[in-house]
C-alpha positions in Angstrom: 41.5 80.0 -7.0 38.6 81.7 -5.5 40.1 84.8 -4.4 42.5 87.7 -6.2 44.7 86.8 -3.6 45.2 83.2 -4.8 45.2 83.8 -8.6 47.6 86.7 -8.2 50.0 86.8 -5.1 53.7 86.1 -6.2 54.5 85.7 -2.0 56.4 82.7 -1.4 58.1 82.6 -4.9 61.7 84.2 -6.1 61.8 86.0 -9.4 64.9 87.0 -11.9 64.8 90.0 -13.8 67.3 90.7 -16.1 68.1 94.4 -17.9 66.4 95.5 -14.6 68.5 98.8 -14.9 65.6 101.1 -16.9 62.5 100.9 -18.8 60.4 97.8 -19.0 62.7 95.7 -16.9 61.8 98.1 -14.2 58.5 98.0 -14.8 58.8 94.2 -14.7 60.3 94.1 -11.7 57.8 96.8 -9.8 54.8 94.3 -10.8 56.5 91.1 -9.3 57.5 93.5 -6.0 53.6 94.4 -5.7 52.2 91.3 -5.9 54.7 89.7 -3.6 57.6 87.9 -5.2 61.1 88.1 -3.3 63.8 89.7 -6.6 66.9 89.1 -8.3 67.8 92.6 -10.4 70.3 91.8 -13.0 71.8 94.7 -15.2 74.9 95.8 -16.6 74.5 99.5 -14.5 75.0 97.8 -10.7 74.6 100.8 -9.1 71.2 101.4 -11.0 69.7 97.7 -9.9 70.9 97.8 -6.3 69.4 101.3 -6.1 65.9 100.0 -7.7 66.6 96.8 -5.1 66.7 98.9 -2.5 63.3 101.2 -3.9 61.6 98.0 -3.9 62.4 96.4 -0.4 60.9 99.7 1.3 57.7 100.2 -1.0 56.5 96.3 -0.8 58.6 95.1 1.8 60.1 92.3 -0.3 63.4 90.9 -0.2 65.7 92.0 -3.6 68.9 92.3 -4.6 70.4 94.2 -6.9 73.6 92.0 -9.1 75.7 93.9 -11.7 76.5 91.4 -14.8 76.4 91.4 -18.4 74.4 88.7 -20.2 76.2 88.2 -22.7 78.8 86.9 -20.6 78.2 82.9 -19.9 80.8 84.0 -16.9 78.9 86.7 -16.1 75.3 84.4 -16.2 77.1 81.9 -14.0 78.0 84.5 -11.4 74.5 85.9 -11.3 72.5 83.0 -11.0 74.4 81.6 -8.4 74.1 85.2 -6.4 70.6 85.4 -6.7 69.7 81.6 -6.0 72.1 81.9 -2.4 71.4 85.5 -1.6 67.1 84.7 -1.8 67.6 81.0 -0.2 66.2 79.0 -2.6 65.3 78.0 -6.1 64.3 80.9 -9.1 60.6 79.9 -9.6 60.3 83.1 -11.9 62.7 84.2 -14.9 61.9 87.3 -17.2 64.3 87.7 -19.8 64.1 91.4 -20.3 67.5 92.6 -21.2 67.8 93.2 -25.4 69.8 95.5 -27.9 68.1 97.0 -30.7 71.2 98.0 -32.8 69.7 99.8 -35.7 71.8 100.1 -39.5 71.2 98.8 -43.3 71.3 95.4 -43.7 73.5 95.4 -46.5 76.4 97.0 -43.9 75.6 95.8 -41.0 78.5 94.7 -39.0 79.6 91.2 -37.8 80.2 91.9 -34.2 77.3 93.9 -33.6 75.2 90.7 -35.0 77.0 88.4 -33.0 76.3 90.9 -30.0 72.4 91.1 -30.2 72.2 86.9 -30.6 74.2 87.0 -27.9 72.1 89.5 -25.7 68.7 88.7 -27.1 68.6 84.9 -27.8 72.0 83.3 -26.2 71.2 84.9 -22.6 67.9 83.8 -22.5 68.5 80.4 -23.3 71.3 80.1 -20.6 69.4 81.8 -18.4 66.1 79.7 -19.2 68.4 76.5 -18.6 69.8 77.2 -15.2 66.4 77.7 -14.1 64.9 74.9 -15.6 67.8 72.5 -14.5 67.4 73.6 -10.8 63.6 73.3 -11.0 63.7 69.9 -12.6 65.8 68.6 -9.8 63.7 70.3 -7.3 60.9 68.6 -8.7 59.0 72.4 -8.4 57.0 74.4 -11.1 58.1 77.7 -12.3 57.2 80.5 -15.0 59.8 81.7 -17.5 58.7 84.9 -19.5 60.7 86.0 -22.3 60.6 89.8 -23.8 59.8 89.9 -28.0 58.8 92.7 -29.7 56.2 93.0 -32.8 59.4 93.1 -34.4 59.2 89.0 -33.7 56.4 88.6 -36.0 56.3 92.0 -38.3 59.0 93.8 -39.9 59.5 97.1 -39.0 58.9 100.1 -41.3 60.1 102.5 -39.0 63.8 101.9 -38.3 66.7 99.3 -40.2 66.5 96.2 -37.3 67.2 93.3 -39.0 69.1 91.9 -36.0 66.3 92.9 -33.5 63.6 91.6 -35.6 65.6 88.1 -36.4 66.8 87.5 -32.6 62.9 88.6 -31.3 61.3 85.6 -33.6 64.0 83.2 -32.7 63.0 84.3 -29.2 59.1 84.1 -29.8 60.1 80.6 -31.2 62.4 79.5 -28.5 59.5 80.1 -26.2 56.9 77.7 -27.9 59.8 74.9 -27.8 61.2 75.4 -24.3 57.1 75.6 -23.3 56.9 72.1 -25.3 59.7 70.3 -24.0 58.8 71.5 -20.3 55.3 71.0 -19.6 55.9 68.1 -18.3 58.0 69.4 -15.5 55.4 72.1 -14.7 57.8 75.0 -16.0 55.3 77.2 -18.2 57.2 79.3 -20.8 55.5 82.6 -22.2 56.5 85.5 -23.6 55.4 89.2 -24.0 55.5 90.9 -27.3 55.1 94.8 -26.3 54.4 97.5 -29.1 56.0 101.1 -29.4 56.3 102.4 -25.7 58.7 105.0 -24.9 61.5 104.1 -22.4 65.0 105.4 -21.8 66.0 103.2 -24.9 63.1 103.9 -27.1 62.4 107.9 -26.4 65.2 109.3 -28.5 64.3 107.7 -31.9 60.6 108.0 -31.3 61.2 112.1 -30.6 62.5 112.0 -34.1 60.3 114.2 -36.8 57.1 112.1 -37.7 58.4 109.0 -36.1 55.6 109.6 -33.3 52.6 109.8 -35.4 53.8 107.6 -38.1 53.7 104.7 -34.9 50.2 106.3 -33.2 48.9 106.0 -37.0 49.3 102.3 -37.3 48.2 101.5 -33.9 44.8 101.0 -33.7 44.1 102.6 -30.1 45.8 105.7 -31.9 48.5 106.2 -29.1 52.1 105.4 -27.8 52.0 102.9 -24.6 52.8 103.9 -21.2 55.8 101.4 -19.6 53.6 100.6 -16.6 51.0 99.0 -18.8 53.1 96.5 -19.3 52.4 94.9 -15.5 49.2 93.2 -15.5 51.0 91.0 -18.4 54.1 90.4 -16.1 51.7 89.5 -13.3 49.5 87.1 -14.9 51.7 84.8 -16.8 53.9 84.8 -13.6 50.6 83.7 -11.2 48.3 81.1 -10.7 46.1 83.0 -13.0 47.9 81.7 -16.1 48.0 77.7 -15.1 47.0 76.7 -18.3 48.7 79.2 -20.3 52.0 78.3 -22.2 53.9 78.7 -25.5 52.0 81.6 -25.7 52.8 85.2 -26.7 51.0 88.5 -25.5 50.8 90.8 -27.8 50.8 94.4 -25.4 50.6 97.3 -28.9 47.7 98.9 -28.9 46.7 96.4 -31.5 49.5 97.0 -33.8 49.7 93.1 -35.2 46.1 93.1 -35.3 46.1 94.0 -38.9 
């Protein structure tokens, strides 16, 4: 690994994104285009991933497809995997499990089904997801890189908003990822995840315009700002490349140094 080339370049391998239709997924999805990797875009919006399927093909001249489903759908999973695995001719070598809910309310009152919804969506799809990958590159007898999205909110409460769903589903998440990384290093399949910190995105924007929500966030950051979504790429990149070979049950803390204290 004596060139960027080799401890970077995603060309060759087949990556699957899911809540590729806005936000972080995208940004996910841009940093796998640019450094090579052939995509799967899953979403519930269809029309929003084939679009961003289409943007992607042109600007890097990869192959990518665009697949409407909803994760927490085992039907739904089913479907998509299989349409991504034909549709880019071989095995999924990358996963990022990207797509969450943040359903916000007091815990005392918050309701069953939108609890069952964000394990569902947050842990449930990930796992599934994580397993269809792992089965297909256990038979293959290949390597891969599964990269699962927390939150701060997987290790730290939050002060700012009621999330007691977010917050439990992101450490069973952060958690899952140490195990799955346990149970298949042997195989070569390296399990990360990335924990990023307040950055504004189509989901995010609305509560952070709130009064005082802004600074209150920029004051406990230590680099004193909000993120911007495209920081979140070099992460993506790295523990999907050669550069992170010895890297797993790990998870990356991208908040300005919000954990940090």
């Amino acid at each position: 690994m004596d060139t960027l080339e080799a401890l970077f370049s995603l060309r060759g391998h087949r990556a699957l994104v899911t809540g590729a239709s806005s936000g972080l997924g995208v940004e996910c999805a841009h940093a796998l285009a640019l450094a090579g990797a052939d995509l799967a875009l899953i979403a519930r919006r269809e029309d929003r991933v084939k679009n961003l399927a289409s943007e992607l093909e042109k600007k890097y001249r990869v192959r990518a497809v665009g697949i409407g489903a909803d994760v927490a759908r085992d039907a739904d999973i089913e479907s998509a995997f299989s349409q991504a695995s034909r549709e880019l001719a071989g095995e999924i070598d990358i996963l990022v499990n990207n797509a969450g809910v943040s359903p916000t309310g007091r815990a005392e009152n918050f309701k069953r089904d939108q609890w069952d919804n964000a394990l569902a969506v947050n842990l449930t799809a990930p796992m599934i997801l994580s397993q269809h990958v792992a089965r297909a590159l256990i038979a293959a007898k290949k390597p891969g890189r599964i990269i699962n999205m927390t939150s701060i909110y997987g290790t730290v409460a939050s002060s700012v908003y009621r999330l007691s769903a977010y917050s439990a589903t992101k450490a069973g998440l952060a958690n899952l990822t140490r195990q799955l990384a346990v149970e298949w290093a042997p195989y070569g399949i390296l399990v990360n995840a990335i924990a990023p910190g307040w950055i504004p995105t189509e989901a995010t924007e609305g509560g952070i315009a709130k009064p005082g929500n802004k600074e209150r966030m920029e004051q406990f950051t230590p680099l004193g700002r909000l993120g911007a979504p495209e920081e979140i790429r070099g992460a993506v990149v790295f523990l999907a490349s050669a550069a992170s070979s010895y890297v797993t049950g790990a998870v990356l803390a991208i908040d300005g140094g919000y954990t940090a204290w």
